[in-house]
C-alpha positions in Angstrom: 0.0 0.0 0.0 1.3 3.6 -0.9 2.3 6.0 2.0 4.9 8.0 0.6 4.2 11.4 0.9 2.5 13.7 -2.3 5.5 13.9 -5.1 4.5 17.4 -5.1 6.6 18.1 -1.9 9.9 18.2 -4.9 11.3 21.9 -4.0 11.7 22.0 -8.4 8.3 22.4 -10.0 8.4 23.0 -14.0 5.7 25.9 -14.5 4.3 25.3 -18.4 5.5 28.5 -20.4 2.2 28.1 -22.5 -0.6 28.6 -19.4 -2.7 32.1 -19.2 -0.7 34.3 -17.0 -4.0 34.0 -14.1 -3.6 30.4 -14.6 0.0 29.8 -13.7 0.6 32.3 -11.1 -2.2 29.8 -9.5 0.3 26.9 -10.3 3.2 28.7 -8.7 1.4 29.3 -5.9 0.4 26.2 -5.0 3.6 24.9 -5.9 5.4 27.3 -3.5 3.4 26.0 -0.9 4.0 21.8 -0.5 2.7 19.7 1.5 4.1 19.3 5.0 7.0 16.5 5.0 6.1 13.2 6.5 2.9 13.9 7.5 -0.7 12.7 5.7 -3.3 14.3 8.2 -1.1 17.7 7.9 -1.3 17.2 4.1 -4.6 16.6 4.2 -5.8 19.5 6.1 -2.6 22.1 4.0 -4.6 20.5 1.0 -8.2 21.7 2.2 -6.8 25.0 3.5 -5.2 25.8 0.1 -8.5 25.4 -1.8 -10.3 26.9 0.4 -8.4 30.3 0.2 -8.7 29.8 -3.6 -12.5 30.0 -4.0 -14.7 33.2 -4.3 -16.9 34.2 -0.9 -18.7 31.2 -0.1 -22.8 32.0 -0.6 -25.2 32.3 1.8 -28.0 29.1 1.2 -31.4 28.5 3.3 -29.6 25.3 4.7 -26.6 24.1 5.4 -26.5 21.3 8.0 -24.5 17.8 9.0 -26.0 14.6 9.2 -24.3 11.0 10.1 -25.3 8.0 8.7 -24.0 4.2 9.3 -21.4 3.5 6.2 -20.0 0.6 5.5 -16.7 1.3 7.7 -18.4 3.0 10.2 -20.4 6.6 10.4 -20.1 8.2 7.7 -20.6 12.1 7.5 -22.4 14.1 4.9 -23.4 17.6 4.5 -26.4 19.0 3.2 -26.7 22.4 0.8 -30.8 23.3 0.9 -30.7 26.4 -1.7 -34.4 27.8 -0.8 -37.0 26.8 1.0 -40.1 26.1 -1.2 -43.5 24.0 -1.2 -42.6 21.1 -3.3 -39.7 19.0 -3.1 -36.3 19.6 -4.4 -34.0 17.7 -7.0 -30.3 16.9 -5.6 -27.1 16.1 -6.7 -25.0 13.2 -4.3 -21.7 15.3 -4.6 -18.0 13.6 -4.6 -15.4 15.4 -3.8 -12.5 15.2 -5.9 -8.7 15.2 -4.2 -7.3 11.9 -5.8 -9.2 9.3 -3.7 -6.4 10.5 -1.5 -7.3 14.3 -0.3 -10.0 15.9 0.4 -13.3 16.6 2.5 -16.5 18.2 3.3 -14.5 21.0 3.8 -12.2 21.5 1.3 -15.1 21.5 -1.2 -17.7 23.3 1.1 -17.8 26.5 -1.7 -18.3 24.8 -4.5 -21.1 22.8 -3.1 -23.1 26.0 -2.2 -22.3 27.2 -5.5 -23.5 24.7 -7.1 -26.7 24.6 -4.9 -27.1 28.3 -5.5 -26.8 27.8 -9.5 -29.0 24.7 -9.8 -31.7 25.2 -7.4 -30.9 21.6 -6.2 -30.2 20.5 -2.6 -26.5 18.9 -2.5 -25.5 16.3 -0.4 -21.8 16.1 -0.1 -20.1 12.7 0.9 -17.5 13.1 3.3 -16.3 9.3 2.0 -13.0 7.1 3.2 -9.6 7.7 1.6 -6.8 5.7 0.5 -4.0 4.9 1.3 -5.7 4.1 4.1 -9.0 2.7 2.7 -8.2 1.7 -1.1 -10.5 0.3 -3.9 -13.5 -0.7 -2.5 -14.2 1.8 0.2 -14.8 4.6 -0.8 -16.8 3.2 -3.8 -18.5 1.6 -1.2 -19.4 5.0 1.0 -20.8 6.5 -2.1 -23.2 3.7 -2.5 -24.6 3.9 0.9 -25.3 7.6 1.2 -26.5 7.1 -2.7 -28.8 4.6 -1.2 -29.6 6.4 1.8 -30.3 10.0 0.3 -32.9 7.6 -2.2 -34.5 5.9 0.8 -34.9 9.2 2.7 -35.6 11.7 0.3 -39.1 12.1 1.1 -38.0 12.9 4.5 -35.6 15.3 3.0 -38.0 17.2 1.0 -36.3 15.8 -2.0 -37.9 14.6 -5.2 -36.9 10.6 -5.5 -37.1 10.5 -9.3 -34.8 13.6 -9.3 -31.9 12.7 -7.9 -28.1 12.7 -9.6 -24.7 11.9 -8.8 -21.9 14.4 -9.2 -18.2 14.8 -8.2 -14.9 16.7 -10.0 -12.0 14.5 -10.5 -11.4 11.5 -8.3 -15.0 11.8 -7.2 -15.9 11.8 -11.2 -14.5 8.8 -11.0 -16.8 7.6 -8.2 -20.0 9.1 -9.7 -19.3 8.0 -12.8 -19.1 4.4 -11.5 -22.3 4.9 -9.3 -23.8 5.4 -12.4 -23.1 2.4 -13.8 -23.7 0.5 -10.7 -27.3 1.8 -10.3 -28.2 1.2 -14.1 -26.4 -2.8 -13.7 -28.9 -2.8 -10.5 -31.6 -1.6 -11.9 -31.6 1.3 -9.3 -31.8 3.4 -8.2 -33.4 5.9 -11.0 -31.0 9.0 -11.2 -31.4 12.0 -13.3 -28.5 12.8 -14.4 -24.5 13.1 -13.7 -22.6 15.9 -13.7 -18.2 14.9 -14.2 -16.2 17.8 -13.9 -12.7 16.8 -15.0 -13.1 12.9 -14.2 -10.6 10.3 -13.8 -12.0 7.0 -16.2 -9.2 5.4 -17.1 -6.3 4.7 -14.6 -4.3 3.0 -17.1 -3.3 6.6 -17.9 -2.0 5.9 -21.5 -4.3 8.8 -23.6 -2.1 11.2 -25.2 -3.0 13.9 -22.9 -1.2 12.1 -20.1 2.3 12.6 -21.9 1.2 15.7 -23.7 0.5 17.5 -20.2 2.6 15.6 -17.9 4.6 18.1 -16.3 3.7 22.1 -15.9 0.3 21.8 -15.7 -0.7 21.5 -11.6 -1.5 17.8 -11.8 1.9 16.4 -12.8 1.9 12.3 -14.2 4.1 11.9 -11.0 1.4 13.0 -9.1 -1.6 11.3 -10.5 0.1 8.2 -11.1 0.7 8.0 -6.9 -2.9 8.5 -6.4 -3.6 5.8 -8.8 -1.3 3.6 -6.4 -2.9 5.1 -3.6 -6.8 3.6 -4.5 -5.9 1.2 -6.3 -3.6 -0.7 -3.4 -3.1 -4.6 -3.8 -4.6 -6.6 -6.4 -6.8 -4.6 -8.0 -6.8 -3.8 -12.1 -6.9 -0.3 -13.8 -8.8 -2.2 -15.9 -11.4 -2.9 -14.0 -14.4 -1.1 -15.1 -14.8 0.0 -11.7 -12.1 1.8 -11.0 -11.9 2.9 -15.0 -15.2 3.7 -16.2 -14.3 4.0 -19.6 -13.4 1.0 -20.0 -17.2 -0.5 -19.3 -18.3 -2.5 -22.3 -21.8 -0.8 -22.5 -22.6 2.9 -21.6 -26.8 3.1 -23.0 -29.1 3.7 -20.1 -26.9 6.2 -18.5 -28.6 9.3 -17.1 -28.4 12.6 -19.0 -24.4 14.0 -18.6 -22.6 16.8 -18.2 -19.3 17.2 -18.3 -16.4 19.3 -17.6 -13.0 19.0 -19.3 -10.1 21.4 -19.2 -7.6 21.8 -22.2 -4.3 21.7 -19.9 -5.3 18.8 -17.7 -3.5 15.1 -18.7 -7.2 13.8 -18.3 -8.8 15.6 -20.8 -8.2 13.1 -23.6 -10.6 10.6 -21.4 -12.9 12.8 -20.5 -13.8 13.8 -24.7 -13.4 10.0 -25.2 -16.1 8.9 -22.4 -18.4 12.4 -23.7 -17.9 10.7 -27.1 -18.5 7.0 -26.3 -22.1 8.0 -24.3 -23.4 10.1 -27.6 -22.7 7.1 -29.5 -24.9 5.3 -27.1 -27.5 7.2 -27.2 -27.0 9.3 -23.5 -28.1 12.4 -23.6 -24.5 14.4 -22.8 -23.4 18.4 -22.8 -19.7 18.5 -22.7 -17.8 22.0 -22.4 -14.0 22.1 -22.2 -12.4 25.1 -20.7 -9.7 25.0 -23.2 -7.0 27.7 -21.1 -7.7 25.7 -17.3 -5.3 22.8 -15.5 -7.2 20.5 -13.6 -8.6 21.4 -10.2 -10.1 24.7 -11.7 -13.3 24.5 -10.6 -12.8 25.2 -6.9 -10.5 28.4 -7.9 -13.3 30.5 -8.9 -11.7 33.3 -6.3 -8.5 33.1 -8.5 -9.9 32.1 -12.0 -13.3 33.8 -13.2 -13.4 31.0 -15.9 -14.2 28.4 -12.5 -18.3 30.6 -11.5 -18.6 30.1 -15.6 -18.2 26.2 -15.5 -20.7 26.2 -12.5 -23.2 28.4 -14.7 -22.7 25.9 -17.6 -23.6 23.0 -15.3 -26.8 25.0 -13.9 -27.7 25.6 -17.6 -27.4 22.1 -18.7 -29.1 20.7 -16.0 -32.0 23.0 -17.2 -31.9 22.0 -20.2 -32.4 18.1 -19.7 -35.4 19.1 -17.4 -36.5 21.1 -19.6 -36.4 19.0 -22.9 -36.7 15.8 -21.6 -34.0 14.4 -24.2 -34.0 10.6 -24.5 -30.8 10.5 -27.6 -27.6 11.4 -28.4 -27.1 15.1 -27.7 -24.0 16.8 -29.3 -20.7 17.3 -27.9 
């Protein structure tokens, strides 16, 4: 099992000479402040700090509370982002956070939950799920699954709309929603709207061009991702396992209506226009936007890069539009 520390922690980081000026003085700034040496739970907390103080003012929502449920490893927190108050009952998103199965919390993404929430009108219900190293491949699959199962099973309770529920995460939790996804449609439930990937990790084999085309200079360095690979996937498990690698499923029909997020600097955007590609072809409903001068991680920068609030309005707006026109085929890409 992995416990080396991030690879980010190198004192020499390689800042990409063709990046938007707003975009890499992001870069060197997060790669002037590493990770603290030889400690995980420091890392952990320096990593939710640092996005944190990257997002815009977090927004004021009706609700915001904390609930505990009994997960598969024990409790298992969640936190949920009520946008109004109204007389009938809301559509949600299960949100994943992304930090590389490895980073990451309710905390870290707590702004761009209640941005999201404030966009989209929906209630969010953020999964505070189990990392690796600690808790590899299936655990925090596993997490997402129970609060998936247990927002369905109480969303009357919730004042939440059972037949309007998604699944949404950036990144590693992508990953996870994008699996979820899959799960509940090889279940035969539970019914879920839609899913909303925002720069998602779907093939862990990491061999799409992007990954040597954008391996260095970019925030999310090969180096890097490839530890957090090692990190989820631990001992015995396959990148291509369909449930680690999404892409790699055999069938994608009877997926919910997609959005998703790419960004033109990120080594995973070369999966991310292959799996937008692959569910048109099957028939899915999908809305992909690529934010062609943004490195991955982007959407929780939106006090640093304006282009960040823009993705979340594209989301709101897509998610409107599959309410709106019902679509049941291929939309374009």
């Amino acid at each position: 099992m992995a416990t080396s520390l991030h690879p980010s922690s190198s004192p020499a980081t390689f800042v990409a000479p063709d990046l938007p000026e707003a975009v890499a003085r992001v870069v060197r700034l997060l790669a002037d402040s590493p990770p603290p040496a030889g400690d995980l739970t420091a890392s952990r907390r320096h990593f939710s700090a640092l996005r944190r103080s990257l997002g815009p003012e977090p927004p004021d929502l009706a609700s915001v509370r904390d609930e505990e449920i009994r997960g598969p490893g024990g409790p298992l927190r969640l936190r949920l982002y009520r946008p109004s108050f109204t007389w009938k009952p809301q559509p949600a998103l299960l949100y994943l956070h992304g930090g590389g199965w490895t980073f990451g919390d309710l905390e870290s993404h707590d702004t761009l939950c209640r941005q999201i929430a404030r966009a989209t009108g929906h209630t969010i219900v953020a999964v505070d799920y189990r990392l690796a190293p600690e808790h590899p491949f299936p655990g925090p699959l596993e997490d997402a699954w129970a609060a998936l199962s247990w927002l369905v099973e109480n969303a009357r309770l919730l004042a939440i709309d059972p037949l309007a529920i998604g699944v949404a995460g950036d990144s590693a939790g992508g990953n996870l929603a994008a699996v979820l996804a899959l799960k509940a449609r090889d279940a035969g439930g539970p019914h879920l709207k839609c899913q909303v990937l925002i720069y998602p990790c779907l093939d862990l084999v990491a061999y799409h061009p992007s990954h040597r085309l954008r391996e260095d200079g970019y925030l999310l360095t090969r180096a890097q991702y490839l530890w957090y690979v090692g990190n989820y996937l631990g001992q015995g498990t396959s990148a291509l396992d369909w449930r680690v690698s999404p892409l790699r499923a055999q069938d994608l029909s009877g997926l919910p209506p997609t959005v998703l997020v790419t960004a033109g600097f990120d080594p995973l955007l070369d999966e991310g226009r292959a799996f937008a590609g692959r569910l048109a072809e099957s028939g899915v409903p999908v809305l992909h936007s690529c934010h062609r001068d943004m490195v991955h991680g982007f959407i929780t920068m939106g006090g640093a890069l304006a282009a960040a609030n823009q993705a979340i309005a594209e989301i709101a707006r897509g998610l409107a539009s599959f309410d709106i026109y019902g679509l049941t085929d291929g939309a374009g890409i």
